[in-house]
BAFI-3210 file (N, C-alpha, C; in Angstrom, 3 decimals, decimal comma, padded with zeros to 6 digits):
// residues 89
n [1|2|3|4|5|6|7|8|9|10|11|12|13|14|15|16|17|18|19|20|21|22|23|24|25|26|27|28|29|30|31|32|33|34|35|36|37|38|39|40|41|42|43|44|45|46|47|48|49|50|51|52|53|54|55|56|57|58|59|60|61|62|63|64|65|66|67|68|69|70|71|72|73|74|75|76|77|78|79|80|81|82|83|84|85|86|87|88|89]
n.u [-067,997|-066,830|-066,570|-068,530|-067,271|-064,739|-065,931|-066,937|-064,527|-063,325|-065,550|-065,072|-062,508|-063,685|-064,920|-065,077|-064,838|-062,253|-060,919|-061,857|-061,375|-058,692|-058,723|-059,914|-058,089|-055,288|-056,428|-055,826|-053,337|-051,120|-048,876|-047,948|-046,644|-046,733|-046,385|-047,359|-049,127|-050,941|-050,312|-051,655|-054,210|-054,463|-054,350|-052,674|-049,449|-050,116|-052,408|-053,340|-051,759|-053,343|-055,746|-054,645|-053,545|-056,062|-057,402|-055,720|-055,666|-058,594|-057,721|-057,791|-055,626|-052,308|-048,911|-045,614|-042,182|-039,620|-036,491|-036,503|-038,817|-042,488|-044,319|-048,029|-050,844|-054,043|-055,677|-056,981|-059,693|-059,773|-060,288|-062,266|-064,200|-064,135|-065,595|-067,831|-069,612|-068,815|-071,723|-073,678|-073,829]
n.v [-053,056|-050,776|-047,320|-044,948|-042,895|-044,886|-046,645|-045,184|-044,622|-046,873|-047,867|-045,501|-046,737|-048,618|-047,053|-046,626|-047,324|-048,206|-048,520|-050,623|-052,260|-052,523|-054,065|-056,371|-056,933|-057,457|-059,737|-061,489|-061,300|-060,829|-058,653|-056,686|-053,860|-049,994|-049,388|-051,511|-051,866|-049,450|-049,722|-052,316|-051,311|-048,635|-046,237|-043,091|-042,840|-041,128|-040,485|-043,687|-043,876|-042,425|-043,964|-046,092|-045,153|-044,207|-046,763|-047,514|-046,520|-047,107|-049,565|-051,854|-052,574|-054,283|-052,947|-053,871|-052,873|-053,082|-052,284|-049,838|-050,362|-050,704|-052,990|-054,615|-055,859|-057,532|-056,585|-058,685|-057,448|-056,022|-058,490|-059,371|-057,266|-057,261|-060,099|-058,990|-057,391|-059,380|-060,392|-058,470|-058,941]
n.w [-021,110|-023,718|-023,844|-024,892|-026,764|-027,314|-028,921|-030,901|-032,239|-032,851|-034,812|-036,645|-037,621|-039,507|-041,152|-044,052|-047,783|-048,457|-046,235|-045,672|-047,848|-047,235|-044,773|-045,740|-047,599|-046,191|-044,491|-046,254|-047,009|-044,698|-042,786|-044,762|-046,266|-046,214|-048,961|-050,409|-049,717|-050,613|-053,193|-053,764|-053,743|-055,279|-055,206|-053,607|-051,290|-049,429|-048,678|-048,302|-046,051|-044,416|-043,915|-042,861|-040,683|-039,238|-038,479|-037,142|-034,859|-033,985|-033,207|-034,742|-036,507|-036,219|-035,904|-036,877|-036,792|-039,041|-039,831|-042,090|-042,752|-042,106|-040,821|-041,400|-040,043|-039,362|-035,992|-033,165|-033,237|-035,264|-036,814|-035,937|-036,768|-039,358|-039,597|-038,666|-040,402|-042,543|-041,756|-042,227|-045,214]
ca.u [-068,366|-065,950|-067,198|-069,667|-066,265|-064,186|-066,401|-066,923|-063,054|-063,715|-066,766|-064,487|-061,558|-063,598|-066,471|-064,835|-064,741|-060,549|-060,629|-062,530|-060,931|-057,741|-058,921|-059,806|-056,869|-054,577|-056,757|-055,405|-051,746|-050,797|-047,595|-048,362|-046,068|-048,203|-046,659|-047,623|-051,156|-050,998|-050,466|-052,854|-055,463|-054,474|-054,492|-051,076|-049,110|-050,970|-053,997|-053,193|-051,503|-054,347|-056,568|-053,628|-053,639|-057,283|-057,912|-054,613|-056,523|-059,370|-057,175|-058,192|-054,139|-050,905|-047,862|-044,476|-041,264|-038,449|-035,390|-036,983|-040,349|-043,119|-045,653|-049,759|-051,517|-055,034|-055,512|-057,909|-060,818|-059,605|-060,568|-063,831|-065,117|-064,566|-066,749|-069,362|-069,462|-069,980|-073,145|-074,439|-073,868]
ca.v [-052,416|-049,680|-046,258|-044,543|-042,747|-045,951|-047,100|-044,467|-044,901|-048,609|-047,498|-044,689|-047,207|-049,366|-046,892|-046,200|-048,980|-048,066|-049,507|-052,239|-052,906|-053,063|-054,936|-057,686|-057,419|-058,076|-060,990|-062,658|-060,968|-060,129|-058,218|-055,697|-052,462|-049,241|-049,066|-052,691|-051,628|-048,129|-050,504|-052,503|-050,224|-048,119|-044,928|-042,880|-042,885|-040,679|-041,810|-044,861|-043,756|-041,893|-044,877|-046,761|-044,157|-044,155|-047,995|-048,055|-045,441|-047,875|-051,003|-052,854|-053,072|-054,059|-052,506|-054,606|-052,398|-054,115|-051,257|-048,637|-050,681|-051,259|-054,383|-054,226|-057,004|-057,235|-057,333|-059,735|-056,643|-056,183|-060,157|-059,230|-056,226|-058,354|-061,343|-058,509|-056,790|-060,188|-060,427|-057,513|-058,815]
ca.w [-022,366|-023,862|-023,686|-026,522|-027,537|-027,864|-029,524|-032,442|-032,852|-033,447|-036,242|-037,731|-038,061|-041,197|-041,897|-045,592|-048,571|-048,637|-045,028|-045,718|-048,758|-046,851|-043,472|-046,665|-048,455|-044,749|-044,270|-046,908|-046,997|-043,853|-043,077|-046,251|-046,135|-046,615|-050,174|-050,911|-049,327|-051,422|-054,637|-054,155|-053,609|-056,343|-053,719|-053,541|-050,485|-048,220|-048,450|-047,668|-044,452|-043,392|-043,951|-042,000|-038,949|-038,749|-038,715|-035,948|-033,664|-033,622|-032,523|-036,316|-037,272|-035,247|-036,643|-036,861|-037,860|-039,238|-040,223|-042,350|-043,202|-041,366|-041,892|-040,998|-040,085|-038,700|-034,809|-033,578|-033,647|-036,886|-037,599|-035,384|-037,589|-040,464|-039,124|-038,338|-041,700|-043,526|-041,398|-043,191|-046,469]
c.u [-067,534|-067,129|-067,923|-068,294|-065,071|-064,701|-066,712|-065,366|-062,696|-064,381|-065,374|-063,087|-061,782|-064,787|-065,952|-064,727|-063,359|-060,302|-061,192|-062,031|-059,459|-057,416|-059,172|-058,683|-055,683|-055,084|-055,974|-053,943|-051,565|-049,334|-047,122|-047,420|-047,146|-047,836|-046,803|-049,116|-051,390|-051,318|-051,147|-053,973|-055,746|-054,793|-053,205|-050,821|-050,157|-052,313|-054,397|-052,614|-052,037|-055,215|-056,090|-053,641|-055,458|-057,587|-057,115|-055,252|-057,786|-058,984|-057,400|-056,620|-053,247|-049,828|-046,513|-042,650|-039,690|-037,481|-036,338|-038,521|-041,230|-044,363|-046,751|-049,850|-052,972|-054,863|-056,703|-059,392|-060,811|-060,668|-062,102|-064,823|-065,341|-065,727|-067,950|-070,048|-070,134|-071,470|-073,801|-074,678|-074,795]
c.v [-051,154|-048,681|-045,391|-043,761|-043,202|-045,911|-046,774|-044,101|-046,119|-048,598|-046,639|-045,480|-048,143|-048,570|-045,796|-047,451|-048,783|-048,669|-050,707|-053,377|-053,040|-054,020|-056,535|-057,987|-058,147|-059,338|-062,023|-062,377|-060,403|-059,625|-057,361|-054,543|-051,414|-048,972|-050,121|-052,234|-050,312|-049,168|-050,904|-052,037|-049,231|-046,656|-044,568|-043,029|-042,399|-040,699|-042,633|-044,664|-042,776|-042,633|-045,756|-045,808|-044,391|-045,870|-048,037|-047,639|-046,344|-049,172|-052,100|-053,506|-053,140|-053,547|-053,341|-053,557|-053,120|-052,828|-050,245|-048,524|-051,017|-052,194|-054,169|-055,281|-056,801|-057,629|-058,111|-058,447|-056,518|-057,728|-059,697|-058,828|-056,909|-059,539|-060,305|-058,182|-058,117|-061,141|-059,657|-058,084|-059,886]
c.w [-022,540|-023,810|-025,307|-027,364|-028,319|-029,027|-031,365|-032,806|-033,420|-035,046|-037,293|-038,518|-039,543|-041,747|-043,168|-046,401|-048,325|-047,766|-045,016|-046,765|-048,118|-045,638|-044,851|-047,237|-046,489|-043,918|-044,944|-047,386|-046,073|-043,969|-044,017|-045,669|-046,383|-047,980|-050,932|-050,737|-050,400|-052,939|-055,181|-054,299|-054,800|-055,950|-053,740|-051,884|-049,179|-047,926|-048,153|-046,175|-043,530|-043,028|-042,903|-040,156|-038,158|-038,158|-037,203|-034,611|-033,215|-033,045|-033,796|-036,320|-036,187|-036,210|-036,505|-037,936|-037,648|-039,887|-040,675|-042,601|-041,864|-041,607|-041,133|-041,106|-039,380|-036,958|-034,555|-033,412|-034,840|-037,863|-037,216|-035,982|-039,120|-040,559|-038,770|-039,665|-042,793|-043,101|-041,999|-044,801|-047,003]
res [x|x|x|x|x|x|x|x|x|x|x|x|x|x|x|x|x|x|x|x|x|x|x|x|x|x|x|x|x|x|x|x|x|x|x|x|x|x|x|x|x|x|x|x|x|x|x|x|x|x|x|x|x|x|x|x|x|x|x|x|x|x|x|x|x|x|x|x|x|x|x|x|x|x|x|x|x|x|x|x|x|x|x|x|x|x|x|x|x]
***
């Protein structure tokens, strides 16, 4: 079992709708840039890559950089917190 501080790095990584709305959107487009993820969201840049830092710190996103871009995809906690979340709903 990770430790009670893991753990609230895990929570803080989707406990906003912006993260949740982007752990959904990377379900179904993985590989998203953060100004493809910014776009969709309708959020400017840094906002989105605070939402992006926070989520990474929890282990939710892997990062993939290709020259100047870098692509997001969910990791499989990422897939996990998702499958918990639509238990709640």
């Amino acid at each position: 079992m990770k430790s009670p501080k893991d753990l609230e790095q895990i929570l803080k990584g989707c406990a906003n709708h912006r993260r949740i709305e982007t752990l959904l959107l990377l379900r179904t487009e993985p590989e998203l840039t953060l100004e493809q993820i910014a776009e969709h969201l309708g959020v400017n840049f840094r906002t989105a890559s605070e939402h992006m830092r926070r989520m990474a710190v929890g282990g939710l996103l892997m990062k993939r950089y290709e020259g100047t871009s870098v692509h997001h995809a969910l990791t499989r906690r990422g897939k996990d917190i998702l499958a918990f979340l639509k238990t709640l709903a």
